[in-house]
C-alpha positions in Angstrom: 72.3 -26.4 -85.5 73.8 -29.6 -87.2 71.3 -32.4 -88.9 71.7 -34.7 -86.0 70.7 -32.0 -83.4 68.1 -31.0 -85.3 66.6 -35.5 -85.7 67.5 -35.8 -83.0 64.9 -32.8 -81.6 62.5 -33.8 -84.1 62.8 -37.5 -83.1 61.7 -36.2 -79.2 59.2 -33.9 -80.4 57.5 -37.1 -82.7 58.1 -39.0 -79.3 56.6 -36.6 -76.9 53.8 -36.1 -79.9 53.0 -39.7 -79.9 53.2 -40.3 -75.9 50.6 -37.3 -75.7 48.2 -39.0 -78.2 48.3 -42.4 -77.0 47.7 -40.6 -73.2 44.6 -38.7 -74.5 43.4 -41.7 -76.6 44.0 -43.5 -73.4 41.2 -40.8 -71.4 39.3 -40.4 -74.1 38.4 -44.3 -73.8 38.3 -43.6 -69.8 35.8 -40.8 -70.6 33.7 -43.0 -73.0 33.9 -45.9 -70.2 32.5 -44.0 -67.7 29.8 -42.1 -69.5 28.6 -45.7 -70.3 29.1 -46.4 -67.0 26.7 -43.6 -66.0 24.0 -45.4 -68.7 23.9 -48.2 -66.6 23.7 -46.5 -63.1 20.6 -44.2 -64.6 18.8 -47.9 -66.0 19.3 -48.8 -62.8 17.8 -45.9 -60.7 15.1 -46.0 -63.4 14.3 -49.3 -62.4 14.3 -48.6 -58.9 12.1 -45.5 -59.7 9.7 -47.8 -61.5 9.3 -49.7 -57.8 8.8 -46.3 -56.0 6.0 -45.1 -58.4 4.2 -48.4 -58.2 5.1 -49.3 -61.3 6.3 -52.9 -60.1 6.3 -54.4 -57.1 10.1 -55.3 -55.9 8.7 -58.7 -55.1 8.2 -58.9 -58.9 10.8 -61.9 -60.2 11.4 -59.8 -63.6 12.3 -56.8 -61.3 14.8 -58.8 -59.6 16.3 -60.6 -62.1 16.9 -57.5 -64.1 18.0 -55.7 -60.8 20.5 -58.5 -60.3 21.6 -58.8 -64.0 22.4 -54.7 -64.1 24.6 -54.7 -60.5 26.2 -57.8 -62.1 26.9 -55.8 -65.6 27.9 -52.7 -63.6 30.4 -54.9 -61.9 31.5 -56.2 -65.1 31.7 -53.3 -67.2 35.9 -53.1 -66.1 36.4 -56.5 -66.9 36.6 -58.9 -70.2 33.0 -59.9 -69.8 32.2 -57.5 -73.1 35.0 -59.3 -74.7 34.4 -60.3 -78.1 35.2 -63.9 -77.8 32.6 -63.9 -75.0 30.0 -62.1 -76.9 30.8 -65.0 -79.9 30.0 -67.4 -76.8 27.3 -66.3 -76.1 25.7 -66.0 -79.3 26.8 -69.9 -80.0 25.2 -70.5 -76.9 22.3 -68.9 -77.5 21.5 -70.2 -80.9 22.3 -73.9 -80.2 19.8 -73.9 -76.9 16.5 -74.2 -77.4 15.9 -73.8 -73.7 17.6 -70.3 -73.8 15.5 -69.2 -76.6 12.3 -70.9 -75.2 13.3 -68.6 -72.0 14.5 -65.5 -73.9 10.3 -65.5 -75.4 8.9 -66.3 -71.4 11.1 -63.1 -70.6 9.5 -60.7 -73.5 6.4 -61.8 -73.0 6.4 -61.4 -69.3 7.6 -57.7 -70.1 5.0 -56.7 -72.6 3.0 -57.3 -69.2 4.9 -55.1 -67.1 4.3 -51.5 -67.2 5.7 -49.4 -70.0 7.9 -47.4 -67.5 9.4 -50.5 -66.4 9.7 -51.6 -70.2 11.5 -48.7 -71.0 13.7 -49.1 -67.7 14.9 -52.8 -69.4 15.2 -51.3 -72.7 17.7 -48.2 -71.2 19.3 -51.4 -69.5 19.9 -53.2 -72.8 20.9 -50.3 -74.5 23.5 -49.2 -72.5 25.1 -53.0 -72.8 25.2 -52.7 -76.0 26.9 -49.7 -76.4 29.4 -50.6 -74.3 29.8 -54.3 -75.7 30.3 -52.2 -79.1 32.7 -49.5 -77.4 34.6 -52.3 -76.1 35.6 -54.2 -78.9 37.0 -52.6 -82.2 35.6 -55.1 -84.7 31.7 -54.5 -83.3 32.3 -50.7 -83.5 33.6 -51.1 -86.8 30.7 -53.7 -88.4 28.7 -50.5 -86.7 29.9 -48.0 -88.4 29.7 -49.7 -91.6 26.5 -50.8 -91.5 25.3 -47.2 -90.1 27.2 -45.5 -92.9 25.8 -47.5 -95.2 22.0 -47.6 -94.0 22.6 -43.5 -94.0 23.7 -43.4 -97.6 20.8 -45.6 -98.6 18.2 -43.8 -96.7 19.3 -40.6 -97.9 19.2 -41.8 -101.6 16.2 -42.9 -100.6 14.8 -40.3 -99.2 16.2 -38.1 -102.0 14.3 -40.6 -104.4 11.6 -40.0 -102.6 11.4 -36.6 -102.9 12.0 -36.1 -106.0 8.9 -38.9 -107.3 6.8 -36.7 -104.8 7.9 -33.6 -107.0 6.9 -35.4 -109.8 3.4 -36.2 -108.7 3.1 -32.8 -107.6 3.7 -31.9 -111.4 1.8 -34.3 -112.6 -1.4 -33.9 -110.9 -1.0 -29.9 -111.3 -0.6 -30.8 -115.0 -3.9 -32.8 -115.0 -5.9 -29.7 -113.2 -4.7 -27.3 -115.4 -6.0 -29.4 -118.2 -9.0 -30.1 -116.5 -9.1 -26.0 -115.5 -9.0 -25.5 -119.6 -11.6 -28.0 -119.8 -13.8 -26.5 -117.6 -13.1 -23.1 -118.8 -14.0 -23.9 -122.7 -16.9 -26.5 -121.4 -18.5 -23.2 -119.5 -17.7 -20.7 -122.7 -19.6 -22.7 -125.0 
């Protein structure tokens, strides 16, 4: 085989390579989509449960706004509403309106009234958005994963730390009895 036959099968191998990758990259982001997806349909039935136990009344105006706001964010999950320029939007929003915030603290103290199952129904909710606002744009997953990585290597020193001053006490009060075991020992010989 001469050198170009053998770039120019390596040159369609490295294609065929890269068109795989970029393909299973491109399911892998499906996959992650979707099981995301799924978060939001169980919030959803959980909230629904929380109206079959008697956990909430579907009358209830927190039950519906939430209901409405997670079909809405269902709907949405395929579209640029998790982009990042409207999440920085938002927050701008959010921050400059007093009348946002003043209802953001009507909301959360309405739902420390609800029932816990219905709590955690809204918090499944809000957790699922958030993943998938952070799956969905690369410069929130990475700020994540910094800020994980770095909160694991300082609770682990931590932890480490910890251990290792609880070690010492250990030592340090077994140190003390055995003195005060000698103590008590030559106190009771005399």
């Amino acid at each position: 085989m001469s050198d170009f036959e053998l770039s120019f099968l390596l040159s369609i191998a490295s294609l065929m390579f890269a068109i795989s990758l970029s393909y299973a990259i491109y399911l892998f982001r499906i996959y992650k989509e979707r099981k995301l997806t799924y978060k939001l349909f169980a919030a959803r039935d959980s909230l629904i449960r929380c109206v079959a136990v008697g956990a909430i009344s579907d009358k209830d105006i927190l039950f519906q706004l939430f209901y409405s706001n997670i079909n809405n964010i269902i709907n949405s999950v395929h579209s640029d509403f998790f982009s990042l320029k409207n999440f920085i939007k938002f927050i701008h929003k959010f921050e400059s309106s007093e009348e946002l915030k003043k209802g953001n603290t009507y909301l959360t103290n309405e739902l420390k009234k609800r029932s816990p199952q219905f709590q955690a129904a809204v918090m499944a909710m809000i957790l699922a958005s958030q993943e998938i606002m952070i799956e969905k744009n690369i410069i929130l997953k990475l700020f994540r994963n910094f800020f994980m990585s770095a909160y694991f290597v300082k609770s682990t020193f931590f932890n480490v730390f910890k251990k290792i001053n609880a070690i010492l006490k250990i030592r340090a009060y077994y140190s003390e009895y055995e003195k005060l075991e000698k103590l008590r020992i030559n106190i009771s010989n005399i």
